[in-house]
DRENTORPA-981552 format. One line per field, with one value per residue (C-alpha): z, y, x; residue in three letters; residue number from 0. Coordinates in steps of 0.1 Angstrom, whole numbers, padded with zeros to 4 digits. Layout:
<pts>
Z = c(Z, ...) $
Y = c(Y, ...) $
X = c(X, ...) $
residu = c(ALA, ...) $
num = c(NUM, ...) $
</pts>
This chain:
<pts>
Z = c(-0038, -0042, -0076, -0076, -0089, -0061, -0024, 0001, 0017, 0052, 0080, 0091, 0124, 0125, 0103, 0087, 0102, 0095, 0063, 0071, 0064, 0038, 0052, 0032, 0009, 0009, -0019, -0045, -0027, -0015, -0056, -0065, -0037, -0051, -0087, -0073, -0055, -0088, -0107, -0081, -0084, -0119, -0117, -0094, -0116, -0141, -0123, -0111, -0144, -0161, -0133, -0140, -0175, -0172, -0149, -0169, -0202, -0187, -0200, -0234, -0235, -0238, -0205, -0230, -0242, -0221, -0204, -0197, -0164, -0142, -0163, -0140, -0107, -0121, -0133, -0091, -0084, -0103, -0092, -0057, -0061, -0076, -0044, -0026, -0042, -0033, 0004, 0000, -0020, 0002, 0035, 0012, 0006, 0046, 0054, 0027, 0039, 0076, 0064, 0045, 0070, 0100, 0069, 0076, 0041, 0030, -0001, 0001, -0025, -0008, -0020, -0057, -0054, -0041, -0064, -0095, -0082, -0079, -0110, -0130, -0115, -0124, -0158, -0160, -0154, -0183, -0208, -0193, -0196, -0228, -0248, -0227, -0241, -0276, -0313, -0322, -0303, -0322, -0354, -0353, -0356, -0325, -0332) $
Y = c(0493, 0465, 0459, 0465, 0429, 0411, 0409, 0422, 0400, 0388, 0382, 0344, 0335, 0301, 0303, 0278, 0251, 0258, 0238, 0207, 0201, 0167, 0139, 0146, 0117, 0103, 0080, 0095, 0099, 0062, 0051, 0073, 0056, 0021, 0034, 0044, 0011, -0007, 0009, 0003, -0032, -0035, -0018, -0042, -0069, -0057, -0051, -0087, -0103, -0081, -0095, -0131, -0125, -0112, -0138, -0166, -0153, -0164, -0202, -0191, -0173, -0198, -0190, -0191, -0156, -0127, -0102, -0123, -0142, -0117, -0102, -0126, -0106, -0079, -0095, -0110, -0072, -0058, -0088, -0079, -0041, -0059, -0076, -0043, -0028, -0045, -0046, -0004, 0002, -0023, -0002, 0032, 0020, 0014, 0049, 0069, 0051, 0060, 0096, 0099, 0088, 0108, 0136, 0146, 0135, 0152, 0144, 0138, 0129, 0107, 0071, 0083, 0102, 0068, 0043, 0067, 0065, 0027, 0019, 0043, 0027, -0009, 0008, 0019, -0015, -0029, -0009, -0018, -0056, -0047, -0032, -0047, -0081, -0094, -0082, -0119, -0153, -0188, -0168, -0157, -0118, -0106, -0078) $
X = c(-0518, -0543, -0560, -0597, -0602, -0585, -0597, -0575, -0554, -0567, -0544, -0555, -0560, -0543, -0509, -0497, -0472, -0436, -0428, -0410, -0375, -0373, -0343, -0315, -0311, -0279, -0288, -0265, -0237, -0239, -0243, -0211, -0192, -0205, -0192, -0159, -0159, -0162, -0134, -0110, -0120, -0116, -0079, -0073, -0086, -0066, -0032, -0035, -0047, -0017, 0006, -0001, 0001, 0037, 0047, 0036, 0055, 0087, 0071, 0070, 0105, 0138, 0160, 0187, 0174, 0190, 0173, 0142, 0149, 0138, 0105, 0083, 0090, 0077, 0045, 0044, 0046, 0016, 0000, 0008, -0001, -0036, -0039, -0035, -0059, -0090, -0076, -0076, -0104, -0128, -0113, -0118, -0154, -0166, -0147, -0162, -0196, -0190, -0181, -0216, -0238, -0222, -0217, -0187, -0171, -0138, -0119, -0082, -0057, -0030, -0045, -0049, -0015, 0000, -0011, -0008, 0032, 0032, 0012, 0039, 0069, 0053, 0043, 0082, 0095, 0069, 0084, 0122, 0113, 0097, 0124, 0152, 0142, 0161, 0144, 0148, 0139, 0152, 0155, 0117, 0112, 0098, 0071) $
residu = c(UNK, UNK, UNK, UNK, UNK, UNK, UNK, UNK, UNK, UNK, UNK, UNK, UNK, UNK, UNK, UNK, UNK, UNK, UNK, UNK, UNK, UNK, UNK, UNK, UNK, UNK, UNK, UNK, UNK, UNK, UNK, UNK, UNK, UNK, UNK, UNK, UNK, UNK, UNK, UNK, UNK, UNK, UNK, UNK, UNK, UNK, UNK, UNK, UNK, UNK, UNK, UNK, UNK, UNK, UNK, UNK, UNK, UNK, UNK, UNK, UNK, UNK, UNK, UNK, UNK, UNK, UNK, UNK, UNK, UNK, UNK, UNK, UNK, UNK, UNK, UNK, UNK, UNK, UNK, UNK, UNK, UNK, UNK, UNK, UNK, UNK, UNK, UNK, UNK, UNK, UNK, UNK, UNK, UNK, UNK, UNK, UNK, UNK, UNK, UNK, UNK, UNK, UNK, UNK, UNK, UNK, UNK, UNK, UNK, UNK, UNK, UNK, UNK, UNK, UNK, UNK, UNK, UNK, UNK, UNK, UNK, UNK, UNK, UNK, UNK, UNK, UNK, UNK, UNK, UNK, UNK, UNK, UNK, UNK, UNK, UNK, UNK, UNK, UNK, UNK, UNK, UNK, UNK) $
num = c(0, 1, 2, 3, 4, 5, 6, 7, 8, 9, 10, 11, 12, 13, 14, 15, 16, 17, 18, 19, 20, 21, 22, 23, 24, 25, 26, 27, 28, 29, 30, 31, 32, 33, 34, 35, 36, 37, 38, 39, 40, 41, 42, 43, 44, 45, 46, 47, 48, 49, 50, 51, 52, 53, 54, 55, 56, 57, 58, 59, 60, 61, 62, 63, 64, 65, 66, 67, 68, 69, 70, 71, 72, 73, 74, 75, 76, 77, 78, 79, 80, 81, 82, 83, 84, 85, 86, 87, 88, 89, 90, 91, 92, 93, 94, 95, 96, 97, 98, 99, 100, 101, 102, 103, 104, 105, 106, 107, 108, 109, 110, 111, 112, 113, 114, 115, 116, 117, 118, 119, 120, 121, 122, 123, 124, 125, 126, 127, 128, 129, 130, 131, 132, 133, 134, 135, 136, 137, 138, 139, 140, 141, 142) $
</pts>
């Protein structure tokens, strides 16, 4: 039942148009794939920076030490998984960005599952070159 105070409610004789439907914008998707972009680039600065770091030790260690010949090909291998990165995580980028537009995007979990096991192996043969190397070098403490 109507109020008194309000008119009744005419039916019009043109209806309005159909409301249209606003473009989906992909704009946040597109800056969250930009982010992700850029911390895959920064691990990978990282693993390579870490790589050359180790690799270059072997300069400042006597060979007479044991244990520390082979510490460099380990720092070559994180330098190398650095490498790898940016190669995956630029190809990651243009298929994520394909996968947006046409949206069709589906998360998987093989790439982070793979490099988590790579990084934790390298990590693993760190801490073996770490504490496999002498506590003392030419009579100086090593900390």
């Amino acid at each position: 039942m109507a109020s008194p105070s309000t008119p009744p409610i005419e039916p019009s004789a043109d209806p309005a148009p159909p409301a249209q439907a606003k473009p989906v914008s992909r704009t946040r998707d597109h800056l969250a794939n930009e982010r992700t972009y850029l911390a895959w680039m920064r691990t990978a600065i990282a693993l390579l920076g870490f790589g050359v770091l180790i690799a270059r030790l072997r300069y400042l260690v006597s060979p007479q030490v044991p244990g520390t010949g082979q510490g460099w090909l380990l720092g070559l291998g994180l330098a190398c998984i650095g490498l790898i990165t940016v190669l995956l995580s630029t190809w990651h980028y243009f298929a994520v960005l394909a996968a947006i537009e046409a949206n069709s995007y589906e998360p998987t979990s093989r790439w982070v599952i793979l490099f988590s096991l790579v990084v934790t192996l390298l990590g693993a043969g760190v801490l073996y070159v770490l504490f496999s190397a002498p506590a003392t070098v030419k009579g100086w403490a090593v900390l």
